[in-house]
N, C-alpha and C positions, 0 to 999 in steps of 0.2 A: 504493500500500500504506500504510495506517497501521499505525502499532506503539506503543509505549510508552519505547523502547529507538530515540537515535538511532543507532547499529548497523543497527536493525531495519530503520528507512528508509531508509537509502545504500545496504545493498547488495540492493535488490530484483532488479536485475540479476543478480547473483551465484547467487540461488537459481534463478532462471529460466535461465542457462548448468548449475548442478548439475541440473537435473531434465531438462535436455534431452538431457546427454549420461550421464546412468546413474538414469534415472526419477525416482517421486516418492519415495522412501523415501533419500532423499541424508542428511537429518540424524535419521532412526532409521525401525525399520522399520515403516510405518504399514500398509503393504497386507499383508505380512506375519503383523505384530497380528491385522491381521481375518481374512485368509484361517483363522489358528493356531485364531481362535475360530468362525468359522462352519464350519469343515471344509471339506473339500473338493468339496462341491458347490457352494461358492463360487470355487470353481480361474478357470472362465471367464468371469465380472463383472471379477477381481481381474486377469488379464491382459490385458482390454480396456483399464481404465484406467490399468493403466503403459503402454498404448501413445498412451491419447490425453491425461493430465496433460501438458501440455509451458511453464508456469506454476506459479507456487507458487498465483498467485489461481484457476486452474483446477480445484484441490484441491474445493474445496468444491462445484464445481457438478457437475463427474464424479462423486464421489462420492453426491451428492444424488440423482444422475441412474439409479445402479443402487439407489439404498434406495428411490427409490420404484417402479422397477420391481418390485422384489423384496415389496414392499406390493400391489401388483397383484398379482402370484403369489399372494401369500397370498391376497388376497380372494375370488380365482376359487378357490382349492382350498375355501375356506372353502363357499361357495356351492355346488360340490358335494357337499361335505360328506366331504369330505378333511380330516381335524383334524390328524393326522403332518403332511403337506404343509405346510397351512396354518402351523401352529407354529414348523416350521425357517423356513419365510417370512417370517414375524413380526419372527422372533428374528436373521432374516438381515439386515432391512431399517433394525433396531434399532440391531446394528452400524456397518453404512453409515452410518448418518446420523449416529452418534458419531465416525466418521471425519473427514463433513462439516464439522461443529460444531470439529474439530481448528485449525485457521489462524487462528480467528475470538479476537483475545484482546483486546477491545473491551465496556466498557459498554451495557447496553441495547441490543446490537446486532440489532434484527430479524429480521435472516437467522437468526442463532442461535437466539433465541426461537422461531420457527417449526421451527428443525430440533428443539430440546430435544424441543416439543410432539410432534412427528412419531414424535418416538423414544419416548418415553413410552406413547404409546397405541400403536405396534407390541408393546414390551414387555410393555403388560397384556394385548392378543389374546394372545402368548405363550405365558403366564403360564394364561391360563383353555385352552390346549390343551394345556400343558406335561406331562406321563406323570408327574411328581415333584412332588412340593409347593415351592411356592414364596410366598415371603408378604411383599408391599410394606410396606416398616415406614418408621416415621418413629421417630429416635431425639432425642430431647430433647437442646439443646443451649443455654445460653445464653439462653433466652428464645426460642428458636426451635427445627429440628428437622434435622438430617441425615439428606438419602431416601438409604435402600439396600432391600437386597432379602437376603430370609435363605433360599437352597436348601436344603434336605432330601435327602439320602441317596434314592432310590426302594427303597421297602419297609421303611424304617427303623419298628421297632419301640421303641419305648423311646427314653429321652434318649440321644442319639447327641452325638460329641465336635463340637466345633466349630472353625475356623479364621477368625477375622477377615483377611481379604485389603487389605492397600492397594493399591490404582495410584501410579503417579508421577503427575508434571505431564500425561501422555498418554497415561494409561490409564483409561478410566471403568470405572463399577462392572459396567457390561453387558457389556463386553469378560473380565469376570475370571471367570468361570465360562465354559468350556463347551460347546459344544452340538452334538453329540447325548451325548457323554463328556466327563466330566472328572476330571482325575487325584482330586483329593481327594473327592470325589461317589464315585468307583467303590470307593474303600475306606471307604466309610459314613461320612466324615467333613460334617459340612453345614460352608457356607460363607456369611459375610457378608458382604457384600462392597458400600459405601457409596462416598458421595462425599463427601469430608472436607471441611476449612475451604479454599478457594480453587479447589474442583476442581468442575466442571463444571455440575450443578444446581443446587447448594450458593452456588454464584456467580452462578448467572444468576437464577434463582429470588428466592434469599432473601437476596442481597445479603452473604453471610457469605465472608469474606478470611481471607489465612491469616497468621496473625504469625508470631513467630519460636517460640512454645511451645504455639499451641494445639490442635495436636496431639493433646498431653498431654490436656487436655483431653478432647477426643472420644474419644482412646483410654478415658481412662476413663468416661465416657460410654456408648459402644458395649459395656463387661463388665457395666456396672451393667443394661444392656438385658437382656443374656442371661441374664443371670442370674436374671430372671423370667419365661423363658421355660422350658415343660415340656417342652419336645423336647429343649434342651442339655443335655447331663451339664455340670453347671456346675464338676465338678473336672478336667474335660478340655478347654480352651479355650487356643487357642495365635494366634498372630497372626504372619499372613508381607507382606512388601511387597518391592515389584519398582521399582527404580531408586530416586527418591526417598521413595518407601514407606521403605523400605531404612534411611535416615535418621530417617523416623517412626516409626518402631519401636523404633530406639532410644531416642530419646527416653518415648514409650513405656510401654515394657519397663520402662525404668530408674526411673521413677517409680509403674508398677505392677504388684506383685508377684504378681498373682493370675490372671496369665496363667503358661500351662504350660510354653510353649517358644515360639522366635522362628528365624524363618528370614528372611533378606534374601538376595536377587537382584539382581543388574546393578548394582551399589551406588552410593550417591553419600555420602561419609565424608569428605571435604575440610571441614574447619573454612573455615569464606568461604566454599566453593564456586568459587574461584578460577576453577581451569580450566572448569566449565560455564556459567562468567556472564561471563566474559573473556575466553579462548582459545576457547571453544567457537564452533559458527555461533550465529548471536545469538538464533536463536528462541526457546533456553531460556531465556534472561535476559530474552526478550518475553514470556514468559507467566507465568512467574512473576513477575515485576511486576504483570500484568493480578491472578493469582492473588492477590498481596499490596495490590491497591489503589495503588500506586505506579504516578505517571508521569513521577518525578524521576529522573534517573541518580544524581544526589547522596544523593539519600537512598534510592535504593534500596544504594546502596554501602553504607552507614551499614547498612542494615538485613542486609546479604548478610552483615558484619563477625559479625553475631551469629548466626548460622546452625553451632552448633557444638554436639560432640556429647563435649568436654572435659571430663574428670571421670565421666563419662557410666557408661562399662565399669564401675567397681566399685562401680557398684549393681545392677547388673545379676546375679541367681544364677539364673535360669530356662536351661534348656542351649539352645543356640545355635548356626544354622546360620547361615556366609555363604560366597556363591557367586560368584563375580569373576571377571573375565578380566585375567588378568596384567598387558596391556597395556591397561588401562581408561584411555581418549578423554576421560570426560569426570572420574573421579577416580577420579588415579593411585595404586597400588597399596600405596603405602607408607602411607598413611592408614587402609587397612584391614586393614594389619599392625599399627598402632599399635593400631588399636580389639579387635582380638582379643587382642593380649597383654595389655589391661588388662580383659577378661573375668573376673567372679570366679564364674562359674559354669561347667558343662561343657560343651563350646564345639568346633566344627569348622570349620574353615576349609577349602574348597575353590578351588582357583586353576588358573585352565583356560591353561593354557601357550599364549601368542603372541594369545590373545582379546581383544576390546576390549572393551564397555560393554557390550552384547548379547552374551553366550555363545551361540554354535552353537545353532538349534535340534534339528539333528539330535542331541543330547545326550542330550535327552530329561529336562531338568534339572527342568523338573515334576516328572516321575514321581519324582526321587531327593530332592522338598523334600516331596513328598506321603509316600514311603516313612519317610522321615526322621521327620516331624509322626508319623505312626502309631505309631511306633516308642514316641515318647514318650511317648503316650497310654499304649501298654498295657505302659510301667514299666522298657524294656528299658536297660541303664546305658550311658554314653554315656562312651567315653572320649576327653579332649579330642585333637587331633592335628589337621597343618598337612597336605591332603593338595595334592601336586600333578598336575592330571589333564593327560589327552594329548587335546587336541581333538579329532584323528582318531579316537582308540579309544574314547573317554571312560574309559580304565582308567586308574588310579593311575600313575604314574611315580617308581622309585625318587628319594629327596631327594640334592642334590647332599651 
């Protein structure tokens, strides 16, 4: 195994004991992720291979293994002229191979490049059978350009609101809509949803790293894009991110005022990053190196040091959702009670009693960050408050 992180390389052992006695989803849930986005006619790919991953290096080639099957699928429905078929095929195979691409946190690595390509040209077959509009954009960045992809509402008439979507460290942008539904799509909100500084194409591609604020950047970046577009209602655009999204957003948010509202999921709000680069299993502090261009532990330390979101909260007046599991694995809870009481906008805290990093998806916390986002669109007033939910029910639980 290489890595960037000596962590990463000692305990190759260690991840190949976790995958063998409770699969491959030991340090978050990757077969999960995909199963969530391709639906459930990916149910039986997705339990083939947590029976045959039994490696961390197996990742990539099981996974490769049903994206290109699942590209065969498409092409045969294609060729009888099955366009449905073919499309969830596409879109299916798309996925897989961003799963694949997942382990790989390596320069100019081949196998990557070939999976990027694979995935790319699944997503445009997609794309030309997809029933909704969909439109491969490049957004201006530095002297170069951020690919994402901007979905449209099906049937959308007129400028409809928008959501900027981040992923964490592993989640791309193909994962974050979708398919055949998706929560914010069904309520006519369109979604953009890119690969920022350090994340997936962005990095293999065009060579573009992530610092400690440029984020900021692209965030505003990505508003100045839509905002020349005729489809957005450009006073209704709001921006959500899932893990360390979570963190980019604040960042953000707090430097641009002309976004609507902000919602964050599965949070990462530790000033350092402590626990996900230290205490956590070491793959996150593997790829975010990769991510950061770092293959010093020193100086990536030095750089984790500035990774903070202090000060941050009151500049922030756009109203504010964040969604946490009490018991968050990789940052702990108290961090994202510090960042909400220094909210100087209207602001709701949600905290899912006894949860960790990944809230339950049986929750259905999409649908209540999609309901949330709409809400604020069409004006309704937000009163701030600390809710505590009950995993099992997902209903509120009186405060002690």
């Amino acid at each position: 195994m290489t890595g960037n992180t000596q962590r990463m390389r000692e305990q190759e052992w260690l991840y190949d004991r976790l995958i063998r006695s409770g699969g491959p989803d030991f340090y978050w849930p990757m077969t999960e992720e995909c199963l969530s986005a391709v639906g459930m006619d990916g149910a039986g790919d997705i339990r083939a291979v947590r029976g045959s991953i039994r490696r961390f290096l197996d990742i990539t080639r099981e996974m490769r293994r049903i994206g290109e099957k699942r590209e065969a699928m498409a092409l045969e429905a294609e060729q009888a002229g099955h366009r449905i078929t073919a499309g969830q095929n596409y879109f299916t195979a798309a996925c897989y191979y961003t799963m694949a691409q997942g382990p790989i946190h390596t320069d100019d690595d081949p196998v990557n490049r070939r999976l990027s390509e694979r995935k790319n040209t699944c997503f445009a077959r997609f794309i030309e059978h997809a029933r909704r509009p969909i439109v491969k954009v490049e957004i201006p960045f530095e002297g170069t350009s951020l690919p994402g992809y901007l979905h449209l509402p099906p049937g959308a008439v007129g400028p409809v609101p928008c959501v900027v979507f981040l992923g964490g460290m592993d989640n791309f942008k193909e994962l974050l809509v979708t398919e055949p539904s998706d929560k914010f799509l069904e309520r006519g909100i369109a979604v953009l949803a890119f690969d920022g500084p350090g994340q997936n194409e962005a990095r293999i591609a065009r060579g573009i790293t992530c610092t400690e604020t440029n984020f900021i950047t692209a965030g505003r970046a990505v508003m100045d894009f839509l905002l020349t577009r005729r489809e957005i209602d450009h006073d209704r655009i709001g921006i959500t991110g899932i893990s360390m999204g979570s963190f980019w957003l604040t960042q953000i948010v707090a430097a641009d005022p002309r976004y609507k509202a902000a919602a964050g999921f599965y949070v990462c709000h530790e000033n350092g990053m402590d626990t996900i680069f230290n205490r956590a299993i070491p793959v996150f502090r593997d790829r975010y190196m990769w991510m950061a261009g770092i293959t010093d532990d020193a100086a990536f330390d030095a750089f984790a040091a500035r990774l903070t979101l202090e000060g941050l909260g009151a500049k922030i007046q756009c109203p504010t959702l964040i969604v946490a599991g009490e018991d968050d694995d990789l940052s702990p809870i108290e961090h994202t009670y510090k960042l909400y009481h220094e909210l100087a906008g209207p602001k709701t805290l949600m905290v899912y009693r006894g949860e960790v990093h990944g809230v339950a998806d049986n929750l259905d916390v999409r649908a209540h960050i999609a309901d949330w986002m709409l809400d604020r669109f069409e004006g309704r007033p937000l009163q701030s408050r600390i809710m505590m939910m009950d995993c099992r029910t997902g209903r509120e639980l009186p405060r002690d």
